[in-house]
Backbone as CSV, one residue per row, in Angstrom:
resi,resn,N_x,N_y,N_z,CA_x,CA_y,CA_z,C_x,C_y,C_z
1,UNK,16.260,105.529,138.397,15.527,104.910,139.464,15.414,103.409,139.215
2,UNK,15.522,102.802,138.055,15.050,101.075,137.509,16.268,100.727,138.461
3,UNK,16.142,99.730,138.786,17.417,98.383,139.685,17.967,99.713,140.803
4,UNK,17.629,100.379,141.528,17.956,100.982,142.519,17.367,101.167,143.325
5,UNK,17.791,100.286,144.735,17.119,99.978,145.925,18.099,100.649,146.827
6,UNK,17.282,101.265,148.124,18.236,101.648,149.202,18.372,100.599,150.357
7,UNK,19.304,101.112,150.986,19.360,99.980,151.896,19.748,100.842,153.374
8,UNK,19.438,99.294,154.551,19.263,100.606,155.615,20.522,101.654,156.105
9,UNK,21.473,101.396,155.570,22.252,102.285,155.711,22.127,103.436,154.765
10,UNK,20.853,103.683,153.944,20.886,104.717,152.968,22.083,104.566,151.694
11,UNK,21.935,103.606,151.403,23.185,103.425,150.286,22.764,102.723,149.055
12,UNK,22.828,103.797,147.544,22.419,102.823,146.577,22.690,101.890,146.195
13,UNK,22.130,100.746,146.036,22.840,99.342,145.364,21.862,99.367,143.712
14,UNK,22.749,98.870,142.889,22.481,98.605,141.388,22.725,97.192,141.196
15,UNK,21.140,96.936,140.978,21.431,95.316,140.903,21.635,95.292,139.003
16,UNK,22.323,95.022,138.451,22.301,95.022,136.936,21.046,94.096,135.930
17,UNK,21.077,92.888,137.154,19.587,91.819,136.323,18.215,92.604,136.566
18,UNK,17.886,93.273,137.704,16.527,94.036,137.932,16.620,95.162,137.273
19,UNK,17.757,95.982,137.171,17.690,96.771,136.133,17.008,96.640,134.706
20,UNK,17.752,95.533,134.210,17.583,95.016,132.891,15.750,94.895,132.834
21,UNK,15.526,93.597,134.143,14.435,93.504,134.191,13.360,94.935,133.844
22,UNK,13.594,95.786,134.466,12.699,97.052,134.933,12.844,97.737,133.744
23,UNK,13.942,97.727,133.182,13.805,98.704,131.758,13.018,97.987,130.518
24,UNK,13.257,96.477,130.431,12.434,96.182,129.798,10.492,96.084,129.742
25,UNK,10.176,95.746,131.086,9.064,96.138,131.944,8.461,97.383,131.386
26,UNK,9.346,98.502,131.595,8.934,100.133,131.234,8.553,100.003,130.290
27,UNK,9.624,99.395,128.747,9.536,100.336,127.580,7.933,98.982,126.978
28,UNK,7.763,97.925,127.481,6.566,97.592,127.520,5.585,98.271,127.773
29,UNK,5.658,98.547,128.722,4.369,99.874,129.764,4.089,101.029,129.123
30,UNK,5.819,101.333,128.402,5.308,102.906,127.404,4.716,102.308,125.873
31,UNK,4.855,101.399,125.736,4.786,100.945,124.570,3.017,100.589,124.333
32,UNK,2.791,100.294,125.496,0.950,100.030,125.513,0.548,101.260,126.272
33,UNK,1.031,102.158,127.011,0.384,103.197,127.644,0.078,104.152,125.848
34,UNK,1.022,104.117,124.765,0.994,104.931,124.088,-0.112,104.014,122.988
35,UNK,-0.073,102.490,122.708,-1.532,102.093,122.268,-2.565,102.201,122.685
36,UNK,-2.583,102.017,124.049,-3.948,102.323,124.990,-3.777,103.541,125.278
37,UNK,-3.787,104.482,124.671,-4.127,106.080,125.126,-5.887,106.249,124.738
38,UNK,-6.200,106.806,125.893,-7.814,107.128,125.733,-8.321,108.372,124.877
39,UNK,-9.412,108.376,124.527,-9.235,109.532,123.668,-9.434,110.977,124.716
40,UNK,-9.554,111.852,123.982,-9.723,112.786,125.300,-10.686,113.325,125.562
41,UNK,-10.577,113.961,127.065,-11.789,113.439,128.092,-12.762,114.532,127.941
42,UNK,-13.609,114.369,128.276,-14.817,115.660,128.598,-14.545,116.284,129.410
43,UNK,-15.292,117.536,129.524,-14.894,118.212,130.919,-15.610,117.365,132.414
44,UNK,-16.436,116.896,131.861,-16.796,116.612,133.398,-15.663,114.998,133.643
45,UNK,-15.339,114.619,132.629,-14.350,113.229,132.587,-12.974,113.575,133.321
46,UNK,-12.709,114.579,132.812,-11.237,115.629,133.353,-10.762,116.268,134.724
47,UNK,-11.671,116.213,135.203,-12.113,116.767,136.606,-11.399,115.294,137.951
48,UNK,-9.934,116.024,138.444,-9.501,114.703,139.131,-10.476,114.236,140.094
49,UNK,-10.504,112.859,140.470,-11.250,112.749,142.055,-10.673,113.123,143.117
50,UNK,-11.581,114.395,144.174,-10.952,114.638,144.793,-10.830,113.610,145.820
51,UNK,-9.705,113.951,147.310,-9.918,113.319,148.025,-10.773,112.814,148.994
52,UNK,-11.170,111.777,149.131,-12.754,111.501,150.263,-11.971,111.630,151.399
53,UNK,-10.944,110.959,151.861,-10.223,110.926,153.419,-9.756,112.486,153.825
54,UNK,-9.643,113.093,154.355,-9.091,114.423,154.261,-7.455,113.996,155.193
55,UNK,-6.329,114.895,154.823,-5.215,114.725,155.460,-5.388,115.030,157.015
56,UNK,-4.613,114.704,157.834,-4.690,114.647,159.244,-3.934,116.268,159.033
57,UNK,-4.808,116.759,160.393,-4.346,118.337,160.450,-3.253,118.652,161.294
58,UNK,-2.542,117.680,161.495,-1.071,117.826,162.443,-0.341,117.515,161.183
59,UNK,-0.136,116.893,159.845,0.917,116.777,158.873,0.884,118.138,158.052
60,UNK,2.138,118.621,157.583,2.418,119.239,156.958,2.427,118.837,155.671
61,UNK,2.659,117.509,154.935,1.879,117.450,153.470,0.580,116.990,153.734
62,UNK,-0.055,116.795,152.387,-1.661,116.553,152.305,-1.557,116.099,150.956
63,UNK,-2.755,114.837,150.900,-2.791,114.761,149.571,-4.051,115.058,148.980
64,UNK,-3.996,116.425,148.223,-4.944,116.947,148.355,-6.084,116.695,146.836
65,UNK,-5.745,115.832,146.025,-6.135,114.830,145.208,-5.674,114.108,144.604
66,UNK,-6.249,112.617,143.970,-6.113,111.978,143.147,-6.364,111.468,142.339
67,UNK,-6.045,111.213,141.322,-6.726,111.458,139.420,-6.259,110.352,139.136
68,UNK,-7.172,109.479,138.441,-7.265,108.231,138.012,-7.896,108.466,136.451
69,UNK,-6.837,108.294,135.455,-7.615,108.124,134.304,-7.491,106.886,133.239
70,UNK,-7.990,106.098,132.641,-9.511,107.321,132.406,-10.447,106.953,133.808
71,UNK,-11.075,108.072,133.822,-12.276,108.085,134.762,-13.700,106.742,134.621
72,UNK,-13.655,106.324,133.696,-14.884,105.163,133.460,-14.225,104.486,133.268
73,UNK,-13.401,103.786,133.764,-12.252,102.617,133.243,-12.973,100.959,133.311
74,UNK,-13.125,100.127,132.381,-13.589,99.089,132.872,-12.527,97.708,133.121
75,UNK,-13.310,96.601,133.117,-12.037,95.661,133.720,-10.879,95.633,132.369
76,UNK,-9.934,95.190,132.998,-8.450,94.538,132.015,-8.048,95.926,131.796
77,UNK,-8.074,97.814,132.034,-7.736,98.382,131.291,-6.902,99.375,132.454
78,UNK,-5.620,100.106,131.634,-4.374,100.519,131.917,-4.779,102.130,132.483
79,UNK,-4.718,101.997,133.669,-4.618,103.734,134.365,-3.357,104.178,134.566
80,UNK,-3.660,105.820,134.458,-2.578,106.403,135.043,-3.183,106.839,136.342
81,UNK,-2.211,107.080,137.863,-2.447,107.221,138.840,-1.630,108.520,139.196
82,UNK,-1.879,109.764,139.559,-1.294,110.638,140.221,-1.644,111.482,141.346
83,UNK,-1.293,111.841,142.277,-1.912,112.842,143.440,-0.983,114.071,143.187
84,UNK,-1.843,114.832,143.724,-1.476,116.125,144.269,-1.384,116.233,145.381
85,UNK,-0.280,116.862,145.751,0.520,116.783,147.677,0.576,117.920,147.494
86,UNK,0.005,118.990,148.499,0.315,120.093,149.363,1.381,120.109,150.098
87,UNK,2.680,120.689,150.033,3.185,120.988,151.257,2.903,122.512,152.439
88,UNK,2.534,122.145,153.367,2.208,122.939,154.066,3.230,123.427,155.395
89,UNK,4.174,122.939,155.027,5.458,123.201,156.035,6.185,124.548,155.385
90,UNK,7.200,124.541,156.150,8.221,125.918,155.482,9.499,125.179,155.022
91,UNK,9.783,123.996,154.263,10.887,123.118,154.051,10.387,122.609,152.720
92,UNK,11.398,122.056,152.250,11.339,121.420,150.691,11.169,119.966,151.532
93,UNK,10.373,119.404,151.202,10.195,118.055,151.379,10.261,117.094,149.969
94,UNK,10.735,116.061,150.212,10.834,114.990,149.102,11.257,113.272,149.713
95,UNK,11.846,112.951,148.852,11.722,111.113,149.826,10.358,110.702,150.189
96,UNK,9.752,110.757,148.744,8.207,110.371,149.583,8.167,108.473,149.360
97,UNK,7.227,108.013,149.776,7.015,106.349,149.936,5.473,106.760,150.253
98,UNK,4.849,105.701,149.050,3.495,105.471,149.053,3.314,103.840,148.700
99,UNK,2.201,104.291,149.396,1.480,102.271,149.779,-0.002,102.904,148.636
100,UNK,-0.078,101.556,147.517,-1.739,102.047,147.072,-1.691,100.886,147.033
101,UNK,-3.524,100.743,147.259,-4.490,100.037,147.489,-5.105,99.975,145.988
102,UNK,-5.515,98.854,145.584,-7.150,98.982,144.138,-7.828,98.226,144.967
103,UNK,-9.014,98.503,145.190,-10.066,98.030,145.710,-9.538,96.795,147.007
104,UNK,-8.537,97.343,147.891,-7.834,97.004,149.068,-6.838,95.940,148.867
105,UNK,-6.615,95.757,147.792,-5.426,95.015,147.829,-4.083,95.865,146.788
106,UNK,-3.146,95.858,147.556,-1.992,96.308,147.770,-0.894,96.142,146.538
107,UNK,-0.561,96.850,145.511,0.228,96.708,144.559,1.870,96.524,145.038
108,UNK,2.300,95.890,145.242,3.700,95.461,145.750,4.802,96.383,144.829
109,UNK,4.661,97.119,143.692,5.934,98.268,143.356,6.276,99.255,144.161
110,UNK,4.992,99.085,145.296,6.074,100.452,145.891,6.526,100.225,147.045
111,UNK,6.458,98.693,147.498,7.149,98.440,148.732,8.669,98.950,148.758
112,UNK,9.225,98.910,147.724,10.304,99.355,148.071,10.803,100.508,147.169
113,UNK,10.341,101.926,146.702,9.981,102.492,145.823,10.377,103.852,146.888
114,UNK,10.757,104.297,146.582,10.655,106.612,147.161,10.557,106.975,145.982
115,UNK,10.091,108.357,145.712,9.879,109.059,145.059,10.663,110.304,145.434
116,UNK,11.698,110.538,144.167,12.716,112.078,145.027,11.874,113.244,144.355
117,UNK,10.806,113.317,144.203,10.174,114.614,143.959,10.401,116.153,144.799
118,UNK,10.781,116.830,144.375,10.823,118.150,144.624,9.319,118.643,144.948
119,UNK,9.297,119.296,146.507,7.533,119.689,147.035,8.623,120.950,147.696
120,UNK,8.235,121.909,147.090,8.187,123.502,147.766,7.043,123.675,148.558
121,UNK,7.847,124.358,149.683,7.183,124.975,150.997,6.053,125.715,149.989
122,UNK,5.062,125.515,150.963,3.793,126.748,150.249,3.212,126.239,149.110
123,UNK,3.472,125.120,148.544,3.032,125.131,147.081,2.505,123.580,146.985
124,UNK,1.294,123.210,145.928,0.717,122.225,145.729,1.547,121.662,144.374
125,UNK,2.286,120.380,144.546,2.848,119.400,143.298,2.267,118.304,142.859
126,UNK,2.395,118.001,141.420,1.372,116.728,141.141,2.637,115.991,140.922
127,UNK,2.414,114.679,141.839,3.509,113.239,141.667,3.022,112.246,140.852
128,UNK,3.408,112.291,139.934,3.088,111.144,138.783,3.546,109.439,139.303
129,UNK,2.205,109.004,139.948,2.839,107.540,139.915,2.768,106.300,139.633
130,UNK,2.842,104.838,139.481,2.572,103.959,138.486,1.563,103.669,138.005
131,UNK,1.751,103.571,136.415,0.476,103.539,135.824,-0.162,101.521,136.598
132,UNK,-1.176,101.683,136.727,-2.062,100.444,137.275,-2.800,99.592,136.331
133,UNK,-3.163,98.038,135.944,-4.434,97.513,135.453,-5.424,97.530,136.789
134,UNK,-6.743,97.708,136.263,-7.558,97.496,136.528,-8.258,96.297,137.399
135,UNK,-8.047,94.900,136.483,-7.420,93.466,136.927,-6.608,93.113,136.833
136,UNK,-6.356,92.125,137.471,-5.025,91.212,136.293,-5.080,90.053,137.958
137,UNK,-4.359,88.948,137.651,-3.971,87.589,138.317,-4.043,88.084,139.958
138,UNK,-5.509,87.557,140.461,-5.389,87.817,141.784,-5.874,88.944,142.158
139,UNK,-6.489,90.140,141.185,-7.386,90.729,141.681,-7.883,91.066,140.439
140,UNK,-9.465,90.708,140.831,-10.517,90.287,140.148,-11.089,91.757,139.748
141,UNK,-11.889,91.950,138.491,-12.255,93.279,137.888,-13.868,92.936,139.302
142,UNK,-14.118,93.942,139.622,-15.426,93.831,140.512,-16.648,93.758,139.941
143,UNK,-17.802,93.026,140.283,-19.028,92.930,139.485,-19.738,94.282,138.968
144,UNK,-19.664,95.157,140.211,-20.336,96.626,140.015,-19.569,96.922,139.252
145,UNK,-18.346,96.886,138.672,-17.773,97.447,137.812,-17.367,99.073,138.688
146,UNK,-17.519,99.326,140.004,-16.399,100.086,140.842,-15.673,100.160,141.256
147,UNK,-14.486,101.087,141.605,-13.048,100.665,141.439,-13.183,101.602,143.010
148,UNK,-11.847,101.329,144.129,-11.840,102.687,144.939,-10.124,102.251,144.768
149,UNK,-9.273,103.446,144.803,-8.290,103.474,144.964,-7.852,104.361,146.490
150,UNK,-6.657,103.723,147.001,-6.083,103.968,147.995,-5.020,104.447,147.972
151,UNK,-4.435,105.531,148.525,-3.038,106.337,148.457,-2.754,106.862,149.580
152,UNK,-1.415,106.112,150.057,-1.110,106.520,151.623,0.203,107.201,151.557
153,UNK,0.447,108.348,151.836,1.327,109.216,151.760,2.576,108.307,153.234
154,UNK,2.943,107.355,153.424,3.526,106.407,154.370,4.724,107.598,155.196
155,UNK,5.363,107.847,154.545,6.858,108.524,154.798,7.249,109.827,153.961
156,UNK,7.727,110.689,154.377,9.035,111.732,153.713,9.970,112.248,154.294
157,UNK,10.899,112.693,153.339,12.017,113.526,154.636,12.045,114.825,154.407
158,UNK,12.744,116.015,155.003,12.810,117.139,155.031,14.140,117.636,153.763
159,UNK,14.174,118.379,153.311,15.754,118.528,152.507,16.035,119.725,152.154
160,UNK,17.253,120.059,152.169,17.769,121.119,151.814,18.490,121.202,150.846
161,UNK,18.068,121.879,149.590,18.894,121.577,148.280,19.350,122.997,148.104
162,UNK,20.349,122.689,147.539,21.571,124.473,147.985,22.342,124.219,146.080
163,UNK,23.284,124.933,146.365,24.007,124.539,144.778,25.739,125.213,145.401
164,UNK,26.543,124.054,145.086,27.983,123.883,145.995,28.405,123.917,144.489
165,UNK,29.569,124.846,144.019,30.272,124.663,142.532,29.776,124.091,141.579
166,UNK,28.560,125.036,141.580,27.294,125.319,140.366,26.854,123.719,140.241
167,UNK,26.965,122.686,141.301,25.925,121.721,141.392,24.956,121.619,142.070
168,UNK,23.971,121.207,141.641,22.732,121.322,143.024,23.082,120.271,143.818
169,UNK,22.974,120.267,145.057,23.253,119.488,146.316,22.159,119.275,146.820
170,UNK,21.383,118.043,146.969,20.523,117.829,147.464,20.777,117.206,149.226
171,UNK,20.556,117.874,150.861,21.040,117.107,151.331,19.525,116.802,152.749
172,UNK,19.477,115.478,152.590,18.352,114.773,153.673,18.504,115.657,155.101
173,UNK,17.408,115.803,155.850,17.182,116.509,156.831,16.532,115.217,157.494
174,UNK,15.740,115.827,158.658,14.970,114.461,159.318,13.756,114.268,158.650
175,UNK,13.128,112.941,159.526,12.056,112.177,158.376,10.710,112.976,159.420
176,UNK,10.035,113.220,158.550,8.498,114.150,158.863,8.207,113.373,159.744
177,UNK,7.160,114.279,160.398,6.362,113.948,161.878,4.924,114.289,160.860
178,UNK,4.085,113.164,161.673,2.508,113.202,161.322,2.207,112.727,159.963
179,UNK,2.847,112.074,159.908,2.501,111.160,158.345,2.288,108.948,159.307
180,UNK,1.399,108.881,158.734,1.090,109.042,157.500,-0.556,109.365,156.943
181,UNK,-0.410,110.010,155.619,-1.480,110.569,155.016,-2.436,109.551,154.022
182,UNK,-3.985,109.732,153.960,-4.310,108.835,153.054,-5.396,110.071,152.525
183,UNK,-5.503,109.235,151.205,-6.659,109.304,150.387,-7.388,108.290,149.671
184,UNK,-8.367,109.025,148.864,-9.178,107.715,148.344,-9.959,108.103,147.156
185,UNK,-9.896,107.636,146.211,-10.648,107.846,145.179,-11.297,106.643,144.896
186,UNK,-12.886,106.904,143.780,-13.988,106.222,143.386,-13.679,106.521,141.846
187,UNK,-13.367,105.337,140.901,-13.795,105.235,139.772,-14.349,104.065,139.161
188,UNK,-14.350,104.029,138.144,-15.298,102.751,137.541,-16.366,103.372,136.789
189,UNK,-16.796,101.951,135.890,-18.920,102.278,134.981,-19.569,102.483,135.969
């Protein structure tokens, strides 16, 4: 996924310098996600936030929570961000695109970002997605020391993945009706 952007004709391009860029970026990110690991949580710490917005009842996914840890996070410090999406259709959906918000301003990685996650008909999946600071240049840690996060389920497509001479074939269907989906979580001291 690093240096691979689509374009509107649906066609991967590999830029080799953003690549470079993005892998180095990562093994930074894993490199302090694994110093800054929190210790582990309580039960009541463990418990994701559910969603406050509820999904619109004409979409077939939902995001039916999202977990921000750690849960008491204060300013300058490294979250992980993931939801749980319901699919409620009878189709494998994937090609997802999410817009998040920290306390309404807009993290620019996923402007141009899908996620090819695998979501089975009938079944609830957790999408692991970028870990976040808290602050940093241009958005300020908040006085209350409360955080709300924003997660907008923007786009997905429909897909049909089959297996053609024992490869799996993944192939795009049309792009969902009734999206898009939000949620919202509260953390912070």
């Amino acid at each position: 996924m690093c240096g691979v952007r689509t374009e509107p004709e649906d066609q991967a391009v590999i830029d080799p310098q953003r690549s470079t860029t993005r892998l180095l970026g990562l093994a930074t990110l894993l490199v302090a996600a694994v110093v800054l690991r929190p210790a582990p949580a309580t039960s009541a710490e463990a418990k994701p936030a559910q969603a406050e917005k509820p999904a619109a009842a004409s979409s077939p996914l939902a995001i039916a929570a999202v977990t921000v840890t750690p849960p008491n996070a204060g300013a300058d410090t490294l979250c992980r961000l993931s939801v749980d999406i319901a699919n409620k259709g009878d189709r494998i959906a994937s090609q997802l695109a999410f817009t998040v918000k920290v306390n309404g301003t807009e993290l620019p990685v996923y402007r141009n970002q899908l996620f090819m996650q695998r979501l089975d008909p009938g079944k609830t999946a957790t999408v692991r997605l970028y870990n976040f600071w808290t602050s940093e240049t241009g958005r300020t840690a908040p006085a209350d020391g409360k955080y709300k996060v924003e997660v907008t389920l923007a786009s997905a497509k429909w897909y049909r993945i089959g297996t053609e001479d024992g490869v799996e074939v993944w192939t795009p269907l049309e792009a969902m009706s009734g999206l898009p989906v939000v949620a919202t979580a509260s953390f912070g001291k």
